[in-house]
C-alpha positions in Angstrom: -57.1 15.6 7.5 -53.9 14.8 8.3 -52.1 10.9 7.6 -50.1 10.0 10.4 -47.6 7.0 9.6 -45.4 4.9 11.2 -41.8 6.0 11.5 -40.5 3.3 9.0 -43.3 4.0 7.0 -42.9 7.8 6.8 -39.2 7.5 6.2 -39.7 5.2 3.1 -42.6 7.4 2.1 -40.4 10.6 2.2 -37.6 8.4 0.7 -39.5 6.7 -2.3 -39.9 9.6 -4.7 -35.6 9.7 -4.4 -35.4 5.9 -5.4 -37.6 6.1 -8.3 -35.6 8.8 -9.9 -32.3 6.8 -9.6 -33.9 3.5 -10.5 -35.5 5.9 -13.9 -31.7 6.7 -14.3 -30.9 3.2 -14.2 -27.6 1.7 -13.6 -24.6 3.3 -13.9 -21.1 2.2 -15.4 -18.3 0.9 -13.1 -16.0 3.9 -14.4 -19.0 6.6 -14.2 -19.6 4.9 -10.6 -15.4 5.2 -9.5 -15.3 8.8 -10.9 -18.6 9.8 -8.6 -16.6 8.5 -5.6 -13.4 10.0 -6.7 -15.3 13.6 -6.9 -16.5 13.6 -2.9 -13.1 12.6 -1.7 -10.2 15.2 -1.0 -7.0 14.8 0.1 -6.6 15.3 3.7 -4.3 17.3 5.7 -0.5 16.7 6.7 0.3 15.4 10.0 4.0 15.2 11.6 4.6 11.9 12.8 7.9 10.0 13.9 9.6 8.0 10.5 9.0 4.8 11.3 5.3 5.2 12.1 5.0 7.6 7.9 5.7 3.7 6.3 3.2 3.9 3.3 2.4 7.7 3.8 2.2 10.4 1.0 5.2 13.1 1.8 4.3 16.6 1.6 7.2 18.5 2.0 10.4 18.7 -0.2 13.4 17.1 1.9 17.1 18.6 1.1 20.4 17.4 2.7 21.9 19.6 5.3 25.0 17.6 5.2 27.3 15.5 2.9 26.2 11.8 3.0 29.5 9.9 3.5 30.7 12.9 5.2 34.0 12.0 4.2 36.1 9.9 1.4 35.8 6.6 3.1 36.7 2.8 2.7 34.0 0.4 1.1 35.9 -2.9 2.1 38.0 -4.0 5.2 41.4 -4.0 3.1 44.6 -1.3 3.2 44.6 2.2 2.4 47.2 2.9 -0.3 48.7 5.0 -3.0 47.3 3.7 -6.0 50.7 4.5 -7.6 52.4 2.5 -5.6 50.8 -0.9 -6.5 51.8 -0.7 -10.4 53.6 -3.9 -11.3 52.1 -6.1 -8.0 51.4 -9.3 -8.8 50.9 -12.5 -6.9 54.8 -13.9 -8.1 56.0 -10.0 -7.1 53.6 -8.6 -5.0 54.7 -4.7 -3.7 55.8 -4.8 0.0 54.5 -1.5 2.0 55.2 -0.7 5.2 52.1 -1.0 8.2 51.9 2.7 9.9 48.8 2.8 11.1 45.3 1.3 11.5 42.2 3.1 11.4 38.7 1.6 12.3 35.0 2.8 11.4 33.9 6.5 13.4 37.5 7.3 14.1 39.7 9.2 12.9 43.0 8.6 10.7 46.0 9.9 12.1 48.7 9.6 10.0 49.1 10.2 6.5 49.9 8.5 3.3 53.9 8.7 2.2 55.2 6.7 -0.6 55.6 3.3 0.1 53.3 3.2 3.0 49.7 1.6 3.4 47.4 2.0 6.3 45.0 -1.3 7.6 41.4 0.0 7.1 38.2 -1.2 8.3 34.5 -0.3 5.7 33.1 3.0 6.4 36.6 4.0 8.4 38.0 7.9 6.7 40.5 7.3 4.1 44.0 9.1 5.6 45.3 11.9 3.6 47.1 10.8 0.5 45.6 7.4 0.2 43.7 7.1 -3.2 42.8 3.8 -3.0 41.9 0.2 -0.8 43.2 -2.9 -1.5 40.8 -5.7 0.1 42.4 -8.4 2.2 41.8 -11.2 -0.1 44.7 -9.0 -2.3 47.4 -9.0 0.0 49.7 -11.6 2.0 48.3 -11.2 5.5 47.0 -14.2 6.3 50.6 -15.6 5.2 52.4 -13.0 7.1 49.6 -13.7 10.6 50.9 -17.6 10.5 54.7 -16.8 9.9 55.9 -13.7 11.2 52.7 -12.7 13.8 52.8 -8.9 13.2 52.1 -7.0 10.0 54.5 -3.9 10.1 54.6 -4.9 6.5 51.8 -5.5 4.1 52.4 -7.5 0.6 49.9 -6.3 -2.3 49.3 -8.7 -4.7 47.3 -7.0 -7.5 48.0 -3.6 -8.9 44.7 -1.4 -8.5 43.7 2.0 -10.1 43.1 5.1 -8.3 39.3 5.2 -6.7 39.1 1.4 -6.1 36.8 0.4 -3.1 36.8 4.4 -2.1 32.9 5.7 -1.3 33.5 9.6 -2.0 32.2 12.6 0.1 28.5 13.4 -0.9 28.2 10.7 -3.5 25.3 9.6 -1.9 23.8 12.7 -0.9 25.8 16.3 -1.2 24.8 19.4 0.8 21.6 21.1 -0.2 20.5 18.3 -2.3 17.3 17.6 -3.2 16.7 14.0 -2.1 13.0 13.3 -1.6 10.1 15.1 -3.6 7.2 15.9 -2.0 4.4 13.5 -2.8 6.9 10.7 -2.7 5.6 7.3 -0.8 7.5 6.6 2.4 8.8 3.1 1.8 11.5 1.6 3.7 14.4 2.9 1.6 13.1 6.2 1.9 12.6 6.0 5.8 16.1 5.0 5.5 17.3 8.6 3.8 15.5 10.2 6.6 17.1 8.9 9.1 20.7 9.2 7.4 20.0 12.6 7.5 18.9 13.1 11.0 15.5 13.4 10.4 13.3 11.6 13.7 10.0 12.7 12.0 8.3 13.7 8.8 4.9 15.6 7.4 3.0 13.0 5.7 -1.1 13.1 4.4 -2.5 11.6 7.7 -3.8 8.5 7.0 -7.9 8.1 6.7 -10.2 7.2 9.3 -13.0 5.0 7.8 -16.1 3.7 9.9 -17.5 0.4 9.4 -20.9 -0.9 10.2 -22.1 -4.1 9.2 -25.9 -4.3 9.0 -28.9 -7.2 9.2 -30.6 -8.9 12.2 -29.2 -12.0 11.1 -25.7 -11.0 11.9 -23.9 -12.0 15.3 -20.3 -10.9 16.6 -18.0 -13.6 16.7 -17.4 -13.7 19.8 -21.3 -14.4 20.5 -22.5 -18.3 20.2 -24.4 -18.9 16.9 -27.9 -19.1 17.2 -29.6 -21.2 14.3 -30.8 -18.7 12.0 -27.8 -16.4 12.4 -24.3 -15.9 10.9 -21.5 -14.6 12.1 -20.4 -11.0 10.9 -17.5 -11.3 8.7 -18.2 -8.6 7.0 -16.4 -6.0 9.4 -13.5 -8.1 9.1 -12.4 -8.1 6.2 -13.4 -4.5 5.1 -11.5 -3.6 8.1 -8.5 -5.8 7.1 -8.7 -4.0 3.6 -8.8 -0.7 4.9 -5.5 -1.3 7.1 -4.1 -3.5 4.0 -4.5 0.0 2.3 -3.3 2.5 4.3 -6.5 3.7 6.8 -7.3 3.6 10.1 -10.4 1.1 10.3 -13.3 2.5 13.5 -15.5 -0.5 13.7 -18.8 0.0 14.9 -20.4 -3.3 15.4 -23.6 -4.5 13.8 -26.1 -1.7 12.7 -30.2 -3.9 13.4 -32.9 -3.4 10.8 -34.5 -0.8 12.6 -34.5 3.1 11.8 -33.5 3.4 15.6 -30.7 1.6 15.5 -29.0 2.1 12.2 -29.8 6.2 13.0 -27.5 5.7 16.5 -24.8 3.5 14.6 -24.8 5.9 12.0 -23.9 8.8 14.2 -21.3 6.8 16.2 -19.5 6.9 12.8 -20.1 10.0 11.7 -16.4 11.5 12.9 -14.5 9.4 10.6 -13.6 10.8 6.7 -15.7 8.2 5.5 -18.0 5.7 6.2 -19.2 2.3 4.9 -22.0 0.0 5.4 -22.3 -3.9 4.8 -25.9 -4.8 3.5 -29.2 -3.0 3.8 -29.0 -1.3 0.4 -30.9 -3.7 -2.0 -34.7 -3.3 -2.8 -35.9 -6.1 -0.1 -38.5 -4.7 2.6 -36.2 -5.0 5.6 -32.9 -3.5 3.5 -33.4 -0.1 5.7 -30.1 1.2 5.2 -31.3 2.9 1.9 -34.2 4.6 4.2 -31.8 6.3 6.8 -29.4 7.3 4.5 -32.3 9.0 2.1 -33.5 10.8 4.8 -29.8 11.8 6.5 -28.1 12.8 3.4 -27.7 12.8 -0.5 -27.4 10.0 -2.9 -25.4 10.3 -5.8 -25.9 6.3 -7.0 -27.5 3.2 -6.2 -26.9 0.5 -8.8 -23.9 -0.1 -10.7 -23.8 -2.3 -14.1 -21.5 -4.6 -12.3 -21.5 -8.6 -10.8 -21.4 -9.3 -8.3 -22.2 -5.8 -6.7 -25.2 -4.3 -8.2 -27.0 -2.8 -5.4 -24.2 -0.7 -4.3 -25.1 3.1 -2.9 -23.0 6.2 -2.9 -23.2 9.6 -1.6 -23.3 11.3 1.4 -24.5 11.9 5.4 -25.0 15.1 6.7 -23.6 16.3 10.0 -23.9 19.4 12.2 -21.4 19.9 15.1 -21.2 23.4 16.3 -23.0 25.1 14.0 -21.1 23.6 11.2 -22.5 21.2 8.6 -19.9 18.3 7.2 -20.3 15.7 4.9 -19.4 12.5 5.1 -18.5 10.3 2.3 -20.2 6.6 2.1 -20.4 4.2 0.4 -23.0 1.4 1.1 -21.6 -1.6 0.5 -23.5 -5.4 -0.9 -24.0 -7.7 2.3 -23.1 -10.5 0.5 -18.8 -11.1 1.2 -17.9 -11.6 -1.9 -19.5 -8.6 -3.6 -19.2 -6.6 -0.2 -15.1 -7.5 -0.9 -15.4 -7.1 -5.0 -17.0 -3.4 -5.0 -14.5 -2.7 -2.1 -12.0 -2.6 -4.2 -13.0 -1.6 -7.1 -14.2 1.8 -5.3 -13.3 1.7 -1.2 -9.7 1.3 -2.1 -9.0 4.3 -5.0 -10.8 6.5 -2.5 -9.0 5.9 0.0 -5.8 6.1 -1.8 -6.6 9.1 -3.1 -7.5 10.5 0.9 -3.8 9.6 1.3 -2.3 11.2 -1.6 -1.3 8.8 -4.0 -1.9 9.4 -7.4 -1.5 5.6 -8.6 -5.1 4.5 -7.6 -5.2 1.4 -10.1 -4.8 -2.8 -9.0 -1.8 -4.0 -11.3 -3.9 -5.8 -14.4 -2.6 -8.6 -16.6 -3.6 -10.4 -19.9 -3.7 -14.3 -19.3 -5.3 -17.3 -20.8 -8.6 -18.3 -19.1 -8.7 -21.8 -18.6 -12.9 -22.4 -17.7 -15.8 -21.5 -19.8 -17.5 -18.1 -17.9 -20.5 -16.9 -19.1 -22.5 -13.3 -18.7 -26.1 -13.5 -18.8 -26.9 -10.3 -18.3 -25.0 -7.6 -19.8 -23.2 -6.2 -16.3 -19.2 -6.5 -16.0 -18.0 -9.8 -14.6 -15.3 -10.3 -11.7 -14.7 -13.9 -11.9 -12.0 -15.1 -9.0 -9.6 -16.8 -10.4 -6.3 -18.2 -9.4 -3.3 -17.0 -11.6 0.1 -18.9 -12.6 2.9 -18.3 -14.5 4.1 -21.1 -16.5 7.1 -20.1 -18.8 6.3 -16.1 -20.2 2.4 -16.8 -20.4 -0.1 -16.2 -17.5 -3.0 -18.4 -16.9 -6.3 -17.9 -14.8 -8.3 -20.7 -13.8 -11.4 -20.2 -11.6 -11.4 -20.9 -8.0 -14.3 -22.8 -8.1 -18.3 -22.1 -7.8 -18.7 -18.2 -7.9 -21.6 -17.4 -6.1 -21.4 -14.1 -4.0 -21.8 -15.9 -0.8 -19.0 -17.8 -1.2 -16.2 -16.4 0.7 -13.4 -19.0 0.2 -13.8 -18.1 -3.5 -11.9 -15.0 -2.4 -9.6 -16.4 0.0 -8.5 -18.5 -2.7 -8.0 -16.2 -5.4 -5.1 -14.0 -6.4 -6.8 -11.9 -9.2 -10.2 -11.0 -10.5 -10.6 -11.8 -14.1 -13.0 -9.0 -15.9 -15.7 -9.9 -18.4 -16.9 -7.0 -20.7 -20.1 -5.8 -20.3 -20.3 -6.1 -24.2 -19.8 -9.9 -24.1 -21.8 -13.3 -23.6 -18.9 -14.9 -22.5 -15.3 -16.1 -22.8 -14.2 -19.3 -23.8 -11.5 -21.7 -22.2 -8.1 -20.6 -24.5 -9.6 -16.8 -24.6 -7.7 -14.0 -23.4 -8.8 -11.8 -20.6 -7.8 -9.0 -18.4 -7.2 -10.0 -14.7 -7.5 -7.3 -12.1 -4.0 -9.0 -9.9 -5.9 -8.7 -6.1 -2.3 -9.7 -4.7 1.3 -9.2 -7.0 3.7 -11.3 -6.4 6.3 -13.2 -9.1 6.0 -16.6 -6.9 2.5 -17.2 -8.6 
């Protein structure tokens, strides 16, 4: 005869023989748990896109000038075009007197050229005139004397004698014809949308940046635009993996809050499922009502569920199965601690390389730092410590001092940190005076 159970209750059924072989496994390292994540995350495809909006982006085509970049020998300073032969012996007793016989201003074109004896007023970025070899700045000649006294300048007195090349920017020295000036795989920052656009460029082919839904889980949770019933809390959750997911370069789909039903997780779930990855806030730890880990048994494959890590043990990883026109995909997710702190800590330690590495970029790693802990921080349990810490520089020496009580809940632990210190797995503890390794959460020399 036949058992007939509750949905819930078949679903966790169906879903407990999975959970007993990963807890058997037991928990996993923080490296073996990155490198899973790393393995079911490709790079995506190119997308053309105007310059200013590739900032950040992942290049993916070489770039080459098609022209000379200054087109032409050009001044770098408002000053006078001369022969640099002409100035030997000009001093500020004997300066060299030239005569004025032209002017020639920045996109036009000089007209005259350079004879012995002559010097041409120039303005930076004007064309040097033929023969000139040299410019002599303002500050070097008389013509502020020669404004106030005479009111013209059909003459020009040098006061400084100047080598051949001085304040001249040469044809292609920046970039010459057929140049390679941009590798692919290069990072778009603002100096490189600048190249672009010297060379004419109005858009690029960049890695399209990675859509990643979010869904924050728990009957307990209320939007924060919703009054605050007593019992509740509002989501913050979606708000700062969102934030981190635009900090790093994706495009955040946020999906609201996902109940503690089958029902409702099952329709957030598919809301999500068009994104190139998807994470979950809470619902993932052993508790009776953490259903996430039900859904997600049933909708796809798991690859972990704990990681030897605090805060952020009950962290799952793997994927959901989708079929849309006869085709199967896979989704990447990760199911985040509801908890802010860990839900932030595992983020990125794991969210963020992934995501990087959707994008392209090969340097997946936070900047870390050796610095002098200045608390006592102990491990009780044999699992790597993040400890949030606040991190100064006083003379060549950095020092981290906690940001006060560390419990996983506390979110203002995070918002007042700048770094994560790390405490081995191998050790009870460090010591105030110890050195540790701090995981830097923001860079910045103004510590």
């Amino acid at each position: 005869m036949a058992v007939c159970y509750p949905a819930r209750e078949k679903l966790a059924w169906e879903a407990k023989i999975i959970y007993n072989a990963i807890l058997e496994v037991g928990m996993i390292s923080v490296e073996e748990a990155l490198e899973k994540v790393l393995s079911y995350v490709e790079v995506l495809e190119p997308e053309e896109k105007p310059i200013l909006d590739c900032l950040g982006q992942v290049l993916t085509t070489n770039i080459y000038s098609m022209i000379d970049i200054p087109p032409l020998d050009n001044s770098a300073m408002d000053g006078y075009a001369v022969r640099a032969e002409d100035t030997y012996g000009a001093s500020k007793s004997s300066p060299t007197i030239l005569a004025v016989i032209a002017e020639v201003a920045a996109g036009s074109m000089p007209a005259e050229e350079l004879k012995p004896g002559t010097a041409v007023r120039i303005m930076t970025g004007a064309p040097l005139p033929k023969g000139a070899d040299a410019v002599v700045q303002f500050e070097d000649t008389d013509e502020i004397d020669r404004k106030l006294s005479r009111g013209n300048l059909w003459q020009i007195g040098i006061l400084c004698q100047v080598e051949k090349g001085l304040n001249v920017r040469y044809k292609g020295e920046d970039m010459a014809k057929g140049e390679l000036v941009l590798k692919k795989g290069k990072v778009l920052r603002p100096s490189e949308i600048g190249v672009l656009a010297s060379l004419g460029y109005s858009t690029a082919l960049v890695i399209r940046r990675p859509v990643v839904s979010v869904l924050a889980t728990g009957d307990e949770l209320i939007d924060v635009e919703q009054p605050l019933p007593q019992g509740k809390i509002h989501d913050s959750n979606s708000y700062t993996i969102a934030a981190e997911i635009l900090r790093y370069g994706g495009i955040p789909k946020i999906l609201g809050i996902g109940r503690d039903s089958i029902q409702s997780l099952t329709e957030k779930i598919n809301e999500g499922l068009d994104g190139d990855m998807f994470i979950t806030s809470g619902g993932v730890s052993l508790g009776d009502y953490d259903v996430v880990k039900d859904v997600l048994a049933k909708r796809g494959e798991i690859a972990f569920w704990t990681v030897c890590m605090k805060p952020g043990k009950p962290l799952a990883f793997g994927v959901i199965s989708k079929t849309k026109n006869g085709k199967e995909k896979k989704v990447p997710h990760l199911g985040l601690p509801g908890n802010p702190v860990s839900s932030m800590v595992t983020f990125e330690q794991f969210a963020r390389p992934a995501i990087l590495k959707m994008m392209g970029k090969n340097n997946l790693a936070k900047p870390t730092i050796q610095a002098i802990i200045e608390d006592d921080v102990k491990n009780t349990d044999g699992r790597r410590v993040f400890v949030r810490v606040i991190v100064t520089k006083r003379g060549d020496q950095y020092y981290a001092r906690l940001t006060g009580p560390q419990g996983s809940g506390i979110l203002t632990s995070m918002a007042k940190a700048n770094g994560l210190a790390i405490i081995p797995e191998d050790r009870k503890g460090v010591a105030t005076g110890d050195i540790v390794q701090v995981q830097m959460l923001d860079w910045s020399e103004e510590m």
